[in-house]
N, C-alpha and C positions, 0 to 999 in steps of 0.2 A: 493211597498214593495218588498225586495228581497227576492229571490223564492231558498229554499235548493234543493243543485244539486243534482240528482240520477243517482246514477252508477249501471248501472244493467250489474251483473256478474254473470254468469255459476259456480255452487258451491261459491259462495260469502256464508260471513258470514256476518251479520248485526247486531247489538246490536240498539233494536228499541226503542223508548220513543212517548208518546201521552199524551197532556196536555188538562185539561178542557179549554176553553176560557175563556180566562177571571177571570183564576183560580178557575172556578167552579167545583162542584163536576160530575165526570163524571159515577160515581153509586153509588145510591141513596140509597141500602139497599144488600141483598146477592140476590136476584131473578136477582139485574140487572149485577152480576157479573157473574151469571150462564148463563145469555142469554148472554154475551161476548163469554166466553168462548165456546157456543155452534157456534159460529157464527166464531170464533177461528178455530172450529174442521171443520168446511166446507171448508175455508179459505186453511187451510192446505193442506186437501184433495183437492180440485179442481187444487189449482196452485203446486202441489209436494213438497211440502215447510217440514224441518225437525224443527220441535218447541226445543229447548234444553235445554231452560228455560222460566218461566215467572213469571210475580209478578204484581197482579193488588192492586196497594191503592183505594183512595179514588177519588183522581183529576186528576190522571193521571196511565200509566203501564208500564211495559218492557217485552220487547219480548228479545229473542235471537234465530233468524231466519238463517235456512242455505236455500240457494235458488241453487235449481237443476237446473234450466232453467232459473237463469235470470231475472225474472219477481217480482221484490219486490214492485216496483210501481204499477201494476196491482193489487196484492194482498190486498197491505195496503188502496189503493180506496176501495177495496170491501169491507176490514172488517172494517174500520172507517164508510163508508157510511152506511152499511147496520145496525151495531150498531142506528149510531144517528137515523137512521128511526125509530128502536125500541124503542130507548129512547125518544122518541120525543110521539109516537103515545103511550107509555104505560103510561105519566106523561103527558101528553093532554099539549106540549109543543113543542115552534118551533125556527128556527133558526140552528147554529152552535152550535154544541156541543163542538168541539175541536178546540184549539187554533193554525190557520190556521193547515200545512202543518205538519205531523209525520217528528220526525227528528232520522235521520238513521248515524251508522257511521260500514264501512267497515271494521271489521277484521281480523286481522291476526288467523287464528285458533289453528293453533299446538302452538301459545305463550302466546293467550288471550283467547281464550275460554272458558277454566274451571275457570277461576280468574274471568272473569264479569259476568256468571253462579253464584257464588258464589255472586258478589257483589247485581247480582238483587234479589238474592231469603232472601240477609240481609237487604233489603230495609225495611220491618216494626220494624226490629231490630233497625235499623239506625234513625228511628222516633220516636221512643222512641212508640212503641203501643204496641209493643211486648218484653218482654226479649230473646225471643227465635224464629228463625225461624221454628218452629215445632210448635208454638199458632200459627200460621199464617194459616189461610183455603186454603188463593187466592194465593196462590203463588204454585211454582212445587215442593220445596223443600219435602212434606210427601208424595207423589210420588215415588219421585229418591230414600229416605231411604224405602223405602217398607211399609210407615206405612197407604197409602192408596194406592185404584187401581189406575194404571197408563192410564191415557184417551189416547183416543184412537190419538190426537193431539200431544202425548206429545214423546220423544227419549229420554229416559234414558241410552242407551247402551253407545254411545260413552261417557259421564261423568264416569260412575263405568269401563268404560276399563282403565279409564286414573289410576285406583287404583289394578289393578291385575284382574286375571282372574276368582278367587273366590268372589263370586258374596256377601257372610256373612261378609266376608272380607273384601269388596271393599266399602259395605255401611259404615261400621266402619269407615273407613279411611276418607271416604268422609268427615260424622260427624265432624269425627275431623278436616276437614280441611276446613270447612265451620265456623263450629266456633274458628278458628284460625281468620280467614279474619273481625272479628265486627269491629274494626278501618281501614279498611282498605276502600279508597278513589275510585274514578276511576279515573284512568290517564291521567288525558286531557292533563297535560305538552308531553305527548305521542301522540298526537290527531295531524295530520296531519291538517292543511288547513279546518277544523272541520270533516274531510270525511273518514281517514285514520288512523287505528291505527294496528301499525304493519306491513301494510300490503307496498308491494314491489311492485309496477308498474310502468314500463317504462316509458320515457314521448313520445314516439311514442303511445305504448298503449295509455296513458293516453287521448292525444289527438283523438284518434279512438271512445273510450268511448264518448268522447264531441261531435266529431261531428254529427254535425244533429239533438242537440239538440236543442228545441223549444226555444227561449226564451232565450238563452240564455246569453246576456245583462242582464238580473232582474237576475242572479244569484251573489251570491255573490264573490265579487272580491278574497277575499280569498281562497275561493272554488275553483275558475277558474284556480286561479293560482299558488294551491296546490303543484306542485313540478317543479316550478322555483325554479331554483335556486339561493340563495342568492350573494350579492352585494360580501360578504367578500369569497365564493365559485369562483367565477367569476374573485375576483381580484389573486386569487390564483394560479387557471388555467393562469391565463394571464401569471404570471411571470414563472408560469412552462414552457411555452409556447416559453416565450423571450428566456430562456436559452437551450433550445435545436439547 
């Protein structure tokens, strides 16, 4: 089976998702969303990691992860593995919990960030369980508007900067601009190669990020060869080419 490629990058942004196996439920009641989230806050704290949104359903979650160092594939081993232990040892059950590999996609920040913030904290909106992202417990959204404490995991500041420097004011706006977005989709027609959205990297980078990586054959051909460029790019260049 092909293996999702990880780009670990210095200040990357990542918009994370994690599925049950097998479409199971991946918490069972609110005790086993509390012990995520505590398992969350370690997560954060040990690898320097900026949380800027999150929304846990029933079978699966979203993160929106900024990585200081690089290291998103270090982190997401610890907080998937160390979850399933608990879930496994508190419901006297074994195996996988989650459906292979967390899949991750690369950011552009200053053009995505605040709009897939928005799209994950609309996610029980969007399933019809909630009419409002504020019935919602498991998600960051009554946080960011102040209407509960902001744990200790979580970076409210760069969202309410993106609405002015008064802080009464900037909740407001957010409100409104969160519930502006309920029909609003995530972008895959925008989605890079499944790895990129937004985001700008050379193909010398690109190739520098690859090498050395394990394995990498079981990745996916698309992944690999994310920003090749196209036949009708190529033939275009060519003729620019001929007439000089």
């Amino acid at each position: 089976m092909a293996r999702p490629l990880r780009l670990e990058i210095e200040g990357g942004v990542y918009h994370i998702t994690s599925r049950g196996n097998a479409k199971q439920l991946i918490f069972l009641d609110g005790s086993d969303k509390q012990k995520f989230l505590e398992t969350l806050n370690s997560v954060v704290e040990r690898f320097n990691w900026l949380c800027h949104a999150y929304c846990l359903m029933n079978n699966h979650y979203h993160l929106m992860i900024e990585t200081s160092d690089g290291n998103i594939s270090r982190g997401m081993r610890q907080l998937n593995g160390v979850y399933t232990q608990s879930f496994n040892k508190r419901h006297n059950s074994v195996g996988h919990l989650f459906q292979g590999r967390y899949k991750s996609i690369l950011v552009d920040k200053d053009r995505y960030l605040l709009f897939l913030c928005r799209y994950i904290v609309l996610n029980p909106v969007r399933a019809k369980l909630v009419k409002s992202p504020n019935a919602w417990k498991w998600s960051s959204y009554k946080a960011t508007i102040g209407k509960t404490k902001i744990p200790p995991f979580l970076t409210v500041d760069w969202i309410l900067s993106q609405f002015g420097d008064d802080k009464t004011e900037a909740i407001a706006d957010y409100k409104k601009f969160v519930l502006a977005g309920k029909s609003e989709e995530f972008p895959w027609r925008d989605v890079k190669g499944q790895i990129f959205l937004g985001v700008y990297v050379s193909l010398e980078k690109y190739r520098k990020l690859l090498k050395g990586k394990e394995g990498l054959k079981e990745v996916p051909r698309i992944q690999r060869y994310a920003l090749r460029p196209t036949l009708e790019k190529l033939f275009l260049e060519s003729k620019y080419e001929d007439k000089k």
